[in-house]
Each structure stands twice: as C-alpha cells, then as structure tokens.
N, C-alpha and C positions, 0 to 999 in steps of 0.2 A: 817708575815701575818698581815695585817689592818682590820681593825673592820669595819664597813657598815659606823658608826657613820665618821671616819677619811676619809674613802674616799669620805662620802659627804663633808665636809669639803674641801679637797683635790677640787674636783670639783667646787663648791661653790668660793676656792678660785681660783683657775684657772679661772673662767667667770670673776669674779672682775680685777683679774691683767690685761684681757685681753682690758678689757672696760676700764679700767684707762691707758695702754700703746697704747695709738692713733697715734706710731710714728713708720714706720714700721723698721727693723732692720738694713737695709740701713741709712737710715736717720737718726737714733739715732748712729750707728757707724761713720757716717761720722762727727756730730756735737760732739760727742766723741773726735775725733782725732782732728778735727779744736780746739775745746778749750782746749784740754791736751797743741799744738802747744802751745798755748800763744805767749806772746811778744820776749820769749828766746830759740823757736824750740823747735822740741821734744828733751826730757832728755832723759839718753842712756839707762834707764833701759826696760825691755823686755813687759812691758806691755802699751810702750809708754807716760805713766802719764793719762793712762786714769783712770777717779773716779772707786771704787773699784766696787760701786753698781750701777753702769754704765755698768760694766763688766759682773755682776752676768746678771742685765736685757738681752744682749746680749745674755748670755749661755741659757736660758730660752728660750725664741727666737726661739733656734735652736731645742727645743726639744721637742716631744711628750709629752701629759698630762701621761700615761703611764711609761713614762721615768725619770720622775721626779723624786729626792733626795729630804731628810730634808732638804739640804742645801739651794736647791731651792726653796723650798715651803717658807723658810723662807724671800729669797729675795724676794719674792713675797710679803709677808705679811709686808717685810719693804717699799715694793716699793707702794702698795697700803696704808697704813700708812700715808708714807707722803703727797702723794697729797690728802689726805684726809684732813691731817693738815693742810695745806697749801688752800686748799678751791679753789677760782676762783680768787688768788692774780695773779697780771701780773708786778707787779714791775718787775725790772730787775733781783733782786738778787733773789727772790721767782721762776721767771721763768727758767733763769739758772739752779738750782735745779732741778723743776720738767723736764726739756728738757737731764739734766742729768742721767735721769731716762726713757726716752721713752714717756715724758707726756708733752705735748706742749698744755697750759692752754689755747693757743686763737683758740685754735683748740675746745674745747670742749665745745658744744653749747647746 
C-alpha cells in the first residue's frame, strides 16, 4: 500500500516524464531499431541491440499510470534526469542520447 505523499510523487513524476518524452512510441521504436542497425545490421541477440533505457521508455509507453512498477517509476526518474542534464544541447552526440530516450531536443520549444 503507498502513502498519499508517494502517489503524489508517482503523479508528479508521470507529468514530468510525459512532458519530457515528445516522441510518440512509434517513432522512438523505430529510431531505436534504425540506430541499434548501425553500420554491421542487427546483432543476433533478442533485444535487437536496442539501448537498455530506450527499452525501459518503450515499456512505460505501453502502460497506464496505474500500472506502473518501481522499476518504472525509476526509468522515468532516469529518463527525465537526463534531459534535464543535458538542457537544450543539440550536438549530435547529446541529441542521440536524448532521441534515445523519447526526447528530440529540436522539438521542444
């Protein structure tokens, strides 16, 4: 059972992930799979070579605020995290990252 204090929390983070993840679950799967590809195809392992917190953002995606695990709550709090760290950079390698993540930096205005 959660306490008022953790489901606010819980809520609270859910808006932030949802305001920071501007890339809808299509479009982060698919730029998933194009970059896991690289220059050498997909490697044979089962989850393609996609980023691991690429994966988690995905699984979240798919789920009711209701439905949510610690696990989740936590890739939330790493996925809003980063683009936090990361600010309004559009370099290549910074945006890579947050595009890794569901967050396409030329997108958020």
């Amino acid at each position: 059972m959660t306490t008022g204090i953790e489901d606010f929390d819980a809520d609270m983070l859910w808006e932030e992930f949802h305001q920071v993840v501007n890339m809808t679950s299509e479009e982060l799967r698919a730029y998933l799979l194009a970059d896991a590809s690289g220059e050498e195809g997909f490697p044979p392992e089962a989850d393609l070579g996609m980023d691991e917190l690429g994966r988690g953002v995905l699984h979240v995606l798919s789920k009711r605020k209701g439905d949510l695990t610690k696990e989740d709550l936590e890739t939330m709090r790493q996925v809003v995290d980063l683009v936090e760290t990361l600010g309004d950079r559009t370099d290549d390698e910074s945006r890579r990252l947050q595009l890794s993540v569901g967050h396409d930096p030329l997108r958020a205005a």
